[in-house]
Each structure stands twice: as C-alpha cells, then as structure tokens.
N, C-alpha and C positions, 0 to 999 in steps of 0.2 A: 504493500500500500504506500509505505515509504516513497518508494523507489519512483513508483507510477506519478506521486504526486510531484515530483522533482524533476519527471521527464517531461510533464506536462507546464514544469516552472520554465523549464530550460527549451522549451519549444517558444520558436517567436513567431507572433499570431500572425495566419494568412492575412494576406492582401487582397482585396477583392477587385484582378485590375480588369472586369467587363467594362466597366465604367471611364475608366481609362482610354481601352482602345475603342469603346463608340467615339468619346472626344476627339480619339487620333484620326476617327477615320472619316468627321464630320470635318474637322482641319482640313485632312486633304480634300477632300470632295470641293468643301470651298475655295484652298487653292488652286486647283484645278479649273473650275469656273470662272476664278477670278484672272487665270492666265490667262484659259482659250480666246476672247477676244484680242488681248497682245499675241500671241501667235500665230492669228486668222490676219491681223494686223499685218504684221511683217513677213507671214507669207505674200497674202495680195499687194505688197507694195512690189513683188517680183516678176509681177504679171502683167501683162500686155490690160489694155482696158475691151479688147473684144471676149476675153479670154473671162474676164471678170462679168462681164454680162451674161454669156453663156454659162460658164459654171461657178458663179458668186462663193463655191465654198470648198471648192477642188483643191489641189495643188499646183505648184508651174511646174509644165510639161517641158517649156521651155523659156530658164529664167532668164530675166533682161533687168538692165539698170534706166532705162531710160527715163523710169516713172521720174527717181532721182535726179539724174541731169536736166529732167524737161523743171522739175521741181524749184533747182537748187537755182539756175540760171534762167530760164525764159519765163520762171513765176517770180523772180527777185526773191526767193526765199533766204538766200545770200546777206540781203538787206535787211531780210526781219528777222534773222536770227540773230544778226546784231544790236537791232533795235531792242529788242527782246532781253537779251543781255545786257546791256546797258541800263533800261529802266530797270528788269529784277534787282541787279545787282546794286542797282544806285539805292533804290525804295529797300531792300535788305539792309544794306548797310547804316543807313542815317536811321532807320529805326531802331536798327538793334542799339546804336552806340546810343541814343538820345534814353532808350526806355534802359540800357544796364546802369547810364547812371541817374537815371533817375532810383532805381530801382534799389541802388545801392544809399542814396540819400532818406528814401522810405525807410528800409530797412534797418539801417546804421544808426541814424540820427533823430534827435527828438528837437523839434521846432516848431513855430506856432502855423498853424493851419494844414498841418501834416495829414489829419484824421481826412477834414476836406479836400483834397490834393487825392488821397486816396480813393474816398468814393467818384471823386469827376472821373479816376482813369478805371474804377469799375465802370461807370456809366457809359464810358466808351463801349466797353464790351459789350450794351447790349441796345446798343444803337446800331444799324447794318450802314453803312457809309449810302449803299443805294437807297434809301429813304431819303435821304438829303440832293439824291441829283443833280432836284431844278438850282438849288441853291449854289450847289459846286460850280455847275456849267457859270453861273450867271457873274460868281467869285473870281474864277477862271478869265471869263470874256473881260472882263475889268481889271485884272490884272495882266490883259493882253498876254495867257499865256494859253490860248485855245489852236492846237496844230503845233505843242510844242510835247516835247517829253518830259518835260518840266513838270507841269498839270499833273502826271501821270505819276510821277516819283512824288511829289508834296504829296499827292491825295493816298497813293501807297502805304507811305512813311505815316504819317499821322491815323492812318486808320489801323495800322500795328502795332503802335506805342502802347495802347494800352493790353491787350494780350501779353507780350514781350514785359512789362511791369508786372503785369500778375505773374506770369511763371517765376521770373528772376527775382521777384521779393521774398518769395515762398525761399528760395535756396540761398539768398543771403541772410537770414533770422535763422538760418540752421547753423549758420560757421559761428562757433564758439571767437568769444570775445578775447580769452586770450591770444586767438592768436593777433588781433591788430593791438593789445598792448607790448606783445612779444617784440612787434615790428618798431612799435614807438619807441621803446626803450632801446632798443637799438638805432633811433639817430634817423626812422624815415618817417618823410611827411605825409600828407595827407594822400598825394597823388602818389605817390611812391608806395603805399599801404595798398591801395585803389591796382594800380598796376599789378604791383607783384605778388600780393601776398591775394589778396580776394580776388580779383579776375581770373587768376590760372584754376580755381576752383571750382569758379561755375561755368565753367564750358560745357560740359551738358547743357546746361541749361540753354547755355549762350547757343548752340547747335540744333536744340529744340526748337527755340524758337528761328533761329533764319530757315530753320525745312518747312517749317508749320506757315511761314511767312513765303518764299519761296514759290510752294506751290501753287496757290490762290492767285500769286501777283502771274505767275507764269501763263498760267491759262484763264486768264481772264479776258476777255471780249468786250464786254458793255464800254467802260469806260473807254477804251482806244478806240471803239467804232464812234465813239459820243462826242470825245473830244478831240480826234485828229481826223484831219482833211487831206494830208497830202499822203499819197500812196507810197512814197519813200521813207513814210514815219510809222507807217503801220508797224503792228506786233507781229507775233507767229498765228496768232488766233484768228485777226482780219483779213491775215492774207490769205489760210485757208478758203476763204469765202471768194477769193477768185476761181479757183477749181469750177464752180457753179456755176453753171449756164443757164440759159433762160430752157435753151432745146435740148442742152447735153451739157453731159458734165466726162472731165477727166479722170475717171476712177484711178489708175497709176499712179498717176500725179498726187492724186488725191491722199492714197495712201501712203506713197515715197514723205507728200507732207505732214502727215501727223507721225510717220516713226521719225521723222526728224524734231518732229513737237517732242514725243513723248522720250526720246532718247536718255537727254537731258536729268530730266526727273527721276528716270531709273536711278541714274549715274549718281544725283546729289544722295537719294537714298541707301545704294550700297556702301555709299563710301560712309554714310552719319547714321550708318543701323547703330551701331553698340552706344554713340552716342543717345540717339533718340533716346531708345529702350534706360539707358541711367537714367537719363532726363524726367523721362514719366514715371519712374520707379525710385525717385530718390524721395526718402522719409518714409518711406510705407511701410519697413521693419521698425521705425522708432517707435 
C-alpha cells in the first residue's frame, strides 16, 4: 500500500494536450487562409492578363515579368514608390521622436497640467482623423499646402502622436528610478539620461509603434487621392487606380502592383517580429 501510494506520488499528472493540438490546428488553418491570397497574389503577378481572365486561379504555364516592367516604368510606379517612402518615413519618424519625448516627460516628471496633457492625447485616440476631413482639406488649402507631401506627413504625424504616447508611457513608468539617479550621480544630464540610459530600453516599444504607425500611413488612399492633384505626387495606393479602365483593366500590371505594395510590409514585419511581440508582451508577467 506503501509502495503504491508513493508511485502514485512520484507519477506527474497527465496533460490533457487534445486541447492543445485543436489550437495548433485552428492556427494553421488560419494561416493558411490568411496566406493563400498573398500567394494567388504573386502567382498572378506572373501571368500574362489573357491568361488571368481565362483561368483567374491557375498557375503560369508560362511565367513573364512584364506585369513588372509594364508596372515599374510605363505606370511610374518608380515614382510612387518613392513618394510612398518618403511620406511613410517622414510621418514615422517626427511622430515617433515628438510622442517618445513627450512620452518620457508624462512619464518621468510631475508638473502642472500633466493629468490634462494626458487625457487631450487619450482623446486623440478616439477621434478617427477622417471625421475631421472637411476641416483638414480647408487647414490645408490655407496653409497653401494642398498637392504637397507636406499635408500628408503633418496630418500623418499628428494623428500618431497620441497612440505612440500611450504605448511609450506604459514602458517608461516601468524603468525603475534608480536607474536615472544611477546616471545622475554619475555626472549626466538630463539629455544624456534621455539618450542613453532610457531610450536604449524602450525600443520595443519605440518599434511597436513605427510598425503599428507604418502600416496604416502605407496603405492608405483617402487622404493622397483628397489632397494631391499632381500625378507625380501620388502614393503607391493612387497609382494603383490607374490599372483601371473605364472598358478594361491591366490584370499583370495590376498584380506586378500590389506585390510591389505589399513587399515592403512583409519586409518591415520580418525584420521587427521579436520586437513587436516584446512590445505587446512587456509587463504582463509583472
């Protein structure tokens, strides 16, 4: 009896993993799903456009680049993938740097009207910038900067700031306090503290938000078809819409242009997985 009961001490209790692999296999199902359009995708961007009409769901019998070149060069795609570039990275960049230090001053410091500073940049968050439109365009037109990329980075930039201050206040009120007295007794100032000692720590964070930022400025349409006129200023999203005929449209083309859309994106995501994933998982065991 002994014996029994001590084998039954020294036995460690089943795991019950059905539960488990329905999970794994509801994962992949949706991976899956969630592929097959990208690789229906960049199949048909290989494909003739007669080829694509006749069998929309085949494979190339025989592949060609020309969707590509017809794309890259006789649709200026060339031009809007720099356009494209430029605004994301413009409107990425002055948001993040304007909301990490804002974000670190919320977080850091106590001064008067901090509580309301706070709520104005929640309030952002639940204001959608396209509810304000007519007001933009009209802000815009009077600041003479309607067919400019300008418009496009200001109205970017500011409708991120407050996103980018909510994630990065949460992960600066987590860094313990000794470490910026550590730094000050040591002889650094305020920007020297700011630089080296807190900024190299929330990069997550800082990563979170330019992807979360990133993506929305990338494919977005409304605003560049709203506020630019010249067809040399178009994004990647406007120019798609040349493809489109009134009697026909360029399928090759069409496709060659969105794997050139969506390439990009892939690329910012593989490269800030592990980031992202810290980003959204940091404090959850505290």
């Amino acid at each position: 009896m002994g014996g029994d009961a001590k084998a039954r001490k020294g036995r460690a209790p089943r795991k019950n993993t059905t539960p488990s692999i329905l999970v794994k296999i509801c994962l992949w199902l949706y991976a899956l799903i969630a592929v097959f359009p990208l690789l229906l995708m960049f199949s048909n961007s290989f494909r003739s456009t007669k080829e694509l009409v006749t069998d929309p769901l085949g494979l190339p019998t025989s592949p060609t680049v020309e969707g590509y070149v017809s794309a890259w060069t006789e649709a200026s795609f060339a031009t809007y993938f720099v356009n494209s570039i430029l605004v994301t990275v413009g409107s990425v960049f002055l948001s993040t740097a304007v909301s990490v230090l804002a974000s670190y001053a919320l977080a850091r410091w106590t001064f008067f009207g901090k509580h309301l500073m706070e709520n104005v940049f929640l309030a952002g968050l639940m204001i959608p910038a396209i509810l304000a439109m007519l007001p933009i365009f009209y802000l815009m037109d009077d600041l003479r900067l309607i067919d400019s990329h300008w418009s496009l980075i200001a109205i970017y930039a500011a409708n991120g700031i407050p996103f980018g201050v909510f994630i990065m206040t949460t992960f600066f009120r987590q860094l313990p306090l000794e470490l910026e007295e550590a730094a000050r007794i040591d002889g650094a100032g305020t920007m020297a503290v700011f630089f080296r000692v807190m900024l190299p720590l929330v990069k997550p964070a800082v990563a979170t938000v330019v992807v979360f930022r990133f993506i929305p400025i990338w494919n977005d349409f409304l605003f560049p078809l709203i506020l630019l006129r010249s067809p040399g200023k178009y994004t990647l999203p406007v120019g798609l819409t040349r493809f489109f005929g009134e009697f026909s449209t360029d399928w090759s083309s069409l496709f060659a242009g969105l794997v050139i859309t969506t390439a990009p994106l892939i690329l910012v995501y593989v490269l800030a997985t592990k980031q992202i994933v810290r980003g959204l998982t940091a404090g959850i065991g505290k």
